[in-house]
C-alpha positions as CSV (number, residue, x, y, z in Angstrom):
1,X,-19.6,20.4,37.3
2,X,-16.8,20.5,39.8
3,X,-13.3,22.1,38.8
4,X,-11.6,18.4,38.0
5,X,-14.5,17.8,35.2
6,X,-13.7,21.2,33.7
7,X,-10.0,20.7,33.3
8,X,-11.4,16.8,31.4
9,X,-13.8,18.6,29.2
10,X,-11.0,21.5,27.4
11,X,-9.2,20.9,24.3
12,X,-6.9,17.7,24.2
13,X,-3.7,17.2,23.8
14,X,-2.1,17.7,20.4
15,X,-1.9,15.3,18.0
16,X,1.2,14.2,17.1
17,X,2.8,13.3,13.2
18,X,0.8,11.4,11.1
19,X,2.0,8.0,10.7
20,X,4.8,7.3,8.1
21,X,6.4,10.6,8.5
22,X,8.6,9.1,11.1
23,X,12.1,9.5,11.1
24,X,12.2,5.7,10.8
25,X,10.2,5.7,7.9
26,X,12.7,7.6,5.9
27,X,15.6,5.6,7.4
28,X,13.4,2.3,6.0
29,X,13.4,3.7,2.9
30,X,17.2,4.8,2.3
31,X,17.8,1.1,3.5
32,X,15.6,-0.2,0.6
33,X,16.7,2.0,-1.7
34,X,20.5,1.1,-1.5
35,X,20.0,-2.3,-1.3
36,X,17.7,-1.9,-4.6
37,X,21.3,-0.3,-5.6
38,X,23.2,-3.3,-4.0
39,X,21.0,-5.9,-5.6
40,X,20.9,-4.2,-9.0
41,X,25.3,-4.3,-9.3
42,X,24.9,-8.1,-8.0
43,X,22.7,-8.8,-10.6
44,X,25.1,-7.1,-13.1
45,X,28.1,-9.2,-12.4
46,X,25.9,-12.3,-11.9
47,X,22.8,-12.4,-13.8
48,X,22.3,-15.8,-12.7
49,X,22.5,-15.0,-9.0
50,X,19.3,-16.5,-7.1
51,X,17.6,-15.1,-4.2
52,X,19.6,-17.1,-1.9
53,X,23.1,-16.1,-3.4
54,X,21.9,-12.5,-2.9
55,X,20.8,-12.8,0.6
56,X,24.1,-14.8,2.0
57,X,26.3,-12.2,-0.2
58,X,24.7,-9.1,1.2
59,X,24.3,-10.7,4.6
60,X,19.7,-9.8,4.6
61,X,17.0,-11.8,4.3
62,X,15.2,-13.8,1.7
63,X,12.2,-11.9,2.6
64,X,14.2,-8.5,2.3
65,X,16.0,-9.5,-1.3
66,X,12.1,-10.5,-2.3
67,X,10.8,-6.7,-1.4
68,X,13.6,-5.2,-3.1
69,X,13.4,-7.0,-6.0
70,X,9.7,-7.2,-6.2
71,X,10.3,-2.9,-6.5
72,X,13.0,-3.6,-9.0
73,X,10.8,-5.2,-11.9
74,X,7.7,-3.0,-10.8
75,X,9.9,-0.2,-11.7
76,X,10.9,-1.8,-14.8
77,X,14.4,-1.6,-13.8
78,X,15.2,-6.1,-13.5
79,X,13.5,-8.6,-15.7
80,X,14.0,-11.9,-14.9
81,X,13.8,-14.3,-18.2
82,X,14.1,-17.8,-19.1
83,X,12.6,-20.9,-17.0
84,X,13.5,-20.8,-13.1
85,X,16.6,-23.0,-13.0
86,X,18.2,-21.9,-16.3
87,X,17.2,-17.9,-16.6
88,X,18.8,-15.0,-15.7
89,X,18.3,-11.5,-14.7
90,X,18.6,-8.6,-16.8
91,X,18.9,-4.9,-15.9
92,X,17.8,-2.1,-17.6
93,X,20.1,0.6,-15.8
């Protein structure tokens, strides 16, 4: 074993943070969370907003509105009722 095959076989190098424990992660989720907040005072004065009036009036995607309202009625806090061109939204908070 020559000295160069020693230094190979010690400990390695730390590991670093698990995944998700980012500082980007919590960022990610402050951003969710007001938009949640931003989506839930839309809905409030418009409970007959669509997806696409929410996205063009908080300037995010359709994909982003879908997440944050998919979190909404899992927490029980939206409900959408009625068929999907004549319902409307109600929230619970």
């Amino acid at each position: 074993m020559t000295t160069h095959d020693q230094a190979l076989s010690g400990p390695g190098p730390e590991k670093g943070p698990e995944k998700g424990h980012e500082k980007g992660h919590d960022r990610k989720s402050v951003e969710i969370e007001q938009r949640m907040e931003q989506i839930c005072l839309l809905l409030k004065s418009d409970p007959k907003m669509s997806i696409s009036g929410i996205s063009t009036e908080l300037g995010i995607t359709h994909k982003q509105v879908r997440i944050a309202i998919d979190r909404l009625k899992t927490a029980g806090v939206i409900q959408f009722t009625g068929s999907g061109r004549g319902g409307h939204w109600i929230v619970r908070n």
